[in-house]
C-alpha positions in Angstrom: 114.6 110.0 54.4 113.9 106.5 54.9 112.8 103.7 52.4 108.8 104.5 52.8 109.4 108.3 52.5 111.4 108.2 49.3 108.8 105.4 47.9 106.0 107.9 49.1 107.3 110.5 47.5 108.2 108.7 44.0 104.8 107.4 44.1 103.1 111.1 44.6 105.3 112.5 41.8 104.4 109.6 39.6 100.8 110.5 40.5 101.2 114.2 39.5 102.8 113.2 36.5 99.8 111.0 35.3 97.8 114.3 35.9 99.7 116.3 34.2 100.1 114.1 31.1 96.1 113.8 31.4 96.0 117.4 31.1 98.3 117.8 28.3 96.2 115.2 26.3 93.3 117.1 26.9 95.0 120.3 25.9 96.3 118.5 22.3 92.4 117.7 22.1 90.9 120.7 21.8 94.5 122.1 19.6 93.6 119.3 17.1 89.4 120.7 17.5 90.5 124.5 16.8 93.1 123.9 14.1 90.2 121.6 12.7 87.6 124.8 12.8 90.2 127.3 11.5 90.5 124.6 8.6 87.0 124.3 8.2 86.9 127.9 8.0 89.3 129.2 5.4 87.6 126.2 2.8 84.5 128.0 3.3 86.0 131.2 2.0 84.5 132.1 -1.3 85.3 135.0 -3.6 81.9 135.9 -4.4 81.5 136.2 -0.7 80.0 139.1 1.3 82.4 141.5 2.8 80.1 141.3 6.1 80.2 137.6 6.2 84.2 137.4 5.2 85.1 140.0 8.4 82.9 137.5 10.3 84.3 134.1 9.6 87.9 136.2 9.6 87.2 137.0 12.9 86.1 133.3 13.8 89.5 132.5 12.6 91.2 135.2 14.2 89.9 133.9 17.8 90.4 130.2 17.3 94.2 131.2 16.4 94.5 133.3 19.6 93.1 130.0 21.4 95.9 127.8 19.5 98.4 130.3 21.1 96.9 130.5 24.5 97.1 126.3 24.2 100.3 126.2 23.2 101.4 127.9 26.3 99.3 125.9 28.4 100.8 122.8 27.0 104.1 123.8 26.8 104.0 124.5 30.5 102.6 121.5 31.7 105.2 119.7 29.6 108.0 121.5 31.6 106.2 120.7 34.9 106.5 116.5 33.6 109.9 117.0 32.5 110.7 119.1 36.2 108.7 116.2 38.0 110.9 113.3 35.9 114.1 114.5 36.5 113.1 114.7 40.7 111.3 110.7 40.4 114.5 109.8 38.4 117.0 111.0 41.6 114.7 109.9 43.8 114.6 106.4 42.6 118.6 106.8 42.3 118.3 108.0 46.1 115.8 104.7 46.9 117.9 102.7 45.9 121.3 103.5 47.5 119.1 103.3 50.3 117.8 99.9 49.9 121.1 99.0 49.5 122.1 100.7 53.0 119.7 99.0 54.3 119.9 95.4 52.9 123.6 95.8 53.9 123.1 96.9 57.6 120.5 93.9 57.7 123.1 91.4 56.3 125.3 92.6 59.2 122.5 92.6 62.0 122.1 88.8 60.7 125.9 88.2 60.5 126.2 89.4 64.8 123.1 87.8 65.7 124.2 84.4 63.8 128.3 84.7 65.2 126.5 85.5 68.8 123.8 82.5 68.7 127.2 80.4 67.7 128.9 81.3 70.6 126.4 80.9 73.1 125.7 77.3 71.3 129.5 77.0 72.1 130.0 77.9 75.1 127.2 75.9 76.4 128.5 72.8 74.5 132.2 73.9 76.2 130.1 73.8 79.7 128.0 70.9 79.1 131.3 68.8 77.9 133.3 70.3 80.7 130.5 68.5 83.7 130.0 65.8 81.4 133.8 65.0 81.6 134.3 65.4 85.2 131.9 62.7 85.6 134.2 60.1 83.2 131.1 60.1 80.7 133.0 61.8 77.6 136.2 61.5 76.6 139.0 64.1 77.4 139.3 65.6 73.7 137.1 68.0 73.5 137.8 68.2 69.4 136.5 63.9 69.2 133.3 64.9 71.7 131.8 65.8 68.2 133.1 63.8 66.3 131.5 61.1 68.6 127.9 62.4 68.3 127.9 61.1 64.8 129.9 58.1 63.9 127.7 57.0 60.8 128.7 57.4 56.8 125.9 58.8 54.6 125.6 58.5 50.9 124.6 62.0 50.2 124.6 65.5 52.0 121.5 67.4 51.6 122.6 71.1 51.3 119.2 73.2 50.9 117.4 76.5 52.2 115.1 75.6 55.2 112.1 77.7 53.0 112.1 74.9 50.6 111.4 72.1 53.0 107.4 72.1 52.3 107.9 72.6 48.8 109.9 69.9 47.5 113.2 69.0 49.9 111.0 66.7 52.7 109.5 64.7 49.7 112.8 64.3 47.9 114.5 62.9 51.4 111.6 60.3 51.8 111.7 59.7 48.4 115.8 59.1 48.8 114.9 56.8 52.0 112.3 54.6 50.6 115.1 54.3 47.6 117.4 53.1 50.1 119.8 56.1 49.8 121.1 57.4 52.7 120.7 61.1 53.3 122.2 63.5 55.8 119.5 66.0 56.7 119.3 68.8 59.0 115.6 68.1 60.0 117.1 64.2 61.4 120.9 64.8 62.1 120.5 68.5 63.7 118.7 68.5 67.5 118.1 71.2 70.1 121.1 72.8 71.7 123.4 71.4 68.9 126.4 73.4 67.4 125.3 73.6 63.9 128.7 74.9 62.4 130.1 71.4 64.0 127.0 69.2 63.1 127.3 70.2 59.6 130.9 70.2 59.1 130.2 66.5 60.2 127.5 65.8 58.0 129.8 66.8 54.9 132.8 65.0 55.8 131.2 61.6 56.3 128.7 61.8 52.9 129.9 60.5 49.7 128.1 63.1 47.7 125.9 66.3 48.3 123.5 67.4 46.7 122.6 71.2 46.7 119.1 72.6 45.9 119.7 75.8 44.4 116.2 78.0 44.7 115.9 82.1 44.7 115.8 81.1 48.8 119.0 78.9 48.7 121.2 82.0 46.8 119.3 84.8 48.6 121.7 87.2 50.5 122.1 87.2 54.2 122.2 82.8 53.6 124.8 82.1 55.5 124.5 78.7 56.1 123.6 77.5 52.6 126.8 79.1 51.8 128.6 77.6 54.4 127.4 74.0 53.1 128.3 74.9 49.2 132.1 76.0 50.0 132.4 73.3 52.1 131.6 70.7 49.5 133.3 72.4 46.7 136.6 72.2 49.0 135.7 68.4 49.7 135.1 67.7 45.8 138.8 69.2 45.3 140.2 66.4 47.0 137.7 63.9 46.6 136.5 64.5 43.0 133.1 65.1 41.9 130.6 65.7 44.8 128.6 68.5 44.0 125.0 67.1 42.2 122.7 70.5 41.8 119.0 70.4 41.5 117.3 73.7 40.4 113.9 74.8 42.2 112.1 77.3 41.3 114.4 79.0 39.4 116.1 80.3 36.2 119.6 79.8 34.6 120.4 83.6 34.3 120.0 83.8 38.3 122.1 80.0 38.7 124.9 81.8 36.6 124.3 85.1 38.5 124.7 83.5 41.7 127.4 80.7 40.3 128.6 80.6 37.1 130.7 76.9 37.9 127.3 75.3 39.3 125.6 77.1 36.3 127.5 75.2 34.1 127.0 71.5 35.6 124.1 69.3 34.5 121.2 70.0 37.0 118.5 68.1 37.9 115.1 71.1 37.4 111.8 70.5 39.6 110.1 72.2 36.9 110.5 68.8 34.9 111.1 66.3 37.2 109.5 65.0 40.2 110.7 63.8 43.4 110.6 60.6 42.9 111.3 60.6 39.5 115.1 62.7 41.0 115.3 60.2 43.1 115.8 57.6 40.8 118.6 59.4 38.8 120.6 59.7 42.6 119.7 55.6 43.0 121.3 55.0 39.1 124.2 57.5 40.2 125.2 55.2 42.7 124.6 51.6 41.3 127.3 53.0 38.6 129.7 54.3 40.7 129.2 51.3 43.4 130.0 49.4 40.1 132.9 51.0 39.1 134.3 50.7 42.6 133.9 47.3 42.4 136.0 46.8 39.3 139.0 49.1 40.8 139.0 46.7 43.7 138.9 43.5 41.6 141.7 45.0 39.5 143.5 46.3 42.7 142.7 42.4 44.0 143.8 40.5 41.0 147.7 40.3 40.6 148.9 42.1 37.2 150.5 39.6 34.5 154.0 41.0 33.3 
């Protein structure tokens, strides 16, 4: 059984469960009426009473306590029908989700082929393209610099994000950066058609000072290989370099940030939920007046000949 029949069926045995719980609420109903009649009954009992009126209201009694029995049953089998019904729901949600799992698995995989295959065809066309392109004298003969030549600028700061949270908040935040006068590499500018993005953004992160990652349900969803791609890469540039990494949270809580990372979970984050674009902006704009100052002060000191 697939995903929809296993969800059909939990959500038909859910169904007759509802039923049956009506039922046995009905069936507790009219317990609570007869046990309330039989009660009702024996008060009214008097010693001085007829014998013709005492065999009638004992037979009054008698019959409502044949219908408590005849309940009882009833209820008693409809409360092994839920329990029967539960114990199915409860391995078929087991079952649903081992499935989901399968499933969400062999889709990570499909995406994992399709993504290695789209590489290799950008690859093999940038192989071809370079190859007629050389032949001509236009490129030079190393095929590693022909790359490396595309993009021969230094950026301040490496914008590592899911492509979902463009509209939200990350095309806002980069004009925001701009019209601050930060630099930014972003795939929207620095990416074009027929580009090998593996190379492009291995670029990107080795000529930006800092990156900034925009961690969102999107950004740490599975089957994101890229974002992941960008994160490792900066966390193995901030081991040689220092700190790098500068995480703002969108649209999300700690307990997933910690789920996903617990070493990004534990830096100080800029949060959308506070802040606005702008207003993040400026912190990135202070970030780098201080540590432009602080360069400036090695160098003088680096400049300035030491008195022994």
């Amino acid at each position: 059984m697939n995903v929809t029949q296993i969800q059909r069926t939990i959500n038909q045995l859910n169904s007759d469960i509802a039923s049956l719980e009506k039922k046995r609420a009905e069936l507790e109903r009219k317990e609570s009426d007869k046990t309330q009649k039989i009660s009702t009954l024996q008060r009214s009992i008097k010693k001085n009473m007829s014998a013709s009126t005492l065999s009638s209201k004992s037979r009054q009694i008698q019959g409502y306590q044949n219908d408590l029995v005849k309940l009882s049953k009833d209820k008693a089998d409809i409360t092994k029908k839920i329990a029967d019904k539960g114990k199915v729901c409860a391995e078929k949600t087991i079952k649903l989700q081992k499935e989901e799992a399968r499933e969400r698995r062999k889709s990570f995989n499909e995406q994992q082929n399709l993504q290695r295959r789209y590489e290799q065809q950008i690859e093999d066309l940038a192989t071809q393209l370079y190859s007629q392109a050389s032949a001509t004298g236009v490129l030079p003969s190393s095929h590693s610099s022909f790359y490396d030549d595309l993009d021969t600028e230094e950026y301040d700061v490496f914008i590592s994000h899911a492509w979902e949270d463009k509209e939200s908040f990350v095309d806002e935040f980069v004009l925001e950066l701009i019209k601050s006068g930060v630099k930014p590499w972003y795939d929207k500018e620095q990416i074009t058609w027929g580009d090998s993005m593996r190379m492009r953004i291995d670029s990107g992160l080795s000529k930006s000072k800092l990156g900034i990652v925009v961690i969102s349900p999107n950004y740490i969803a599975e089957g994101k290989y890229w974002t992941k791609t960008e994160l490792d890469g900066l966390f193995q540039l901030e081991s040689v370099n220092g700190k790098t990494i500068l995480p703002i949270w969108h649209n999300i809580t700690k307990k997933e940030v910690i789920e996903y990372s617990p070493t990004i979970a534990g830096r100080l984050a800029m949060n959308t939920a506070s802040m606005t674009s702008s207003e993040i902006a400026a912190e990135m704009v202070k970030l780098f007046h201080s540590t432009d100052s602080v360069d400036a002060l090695k160098a003088e000191e680096e400049r300035v000949p030491k008195i022994t």
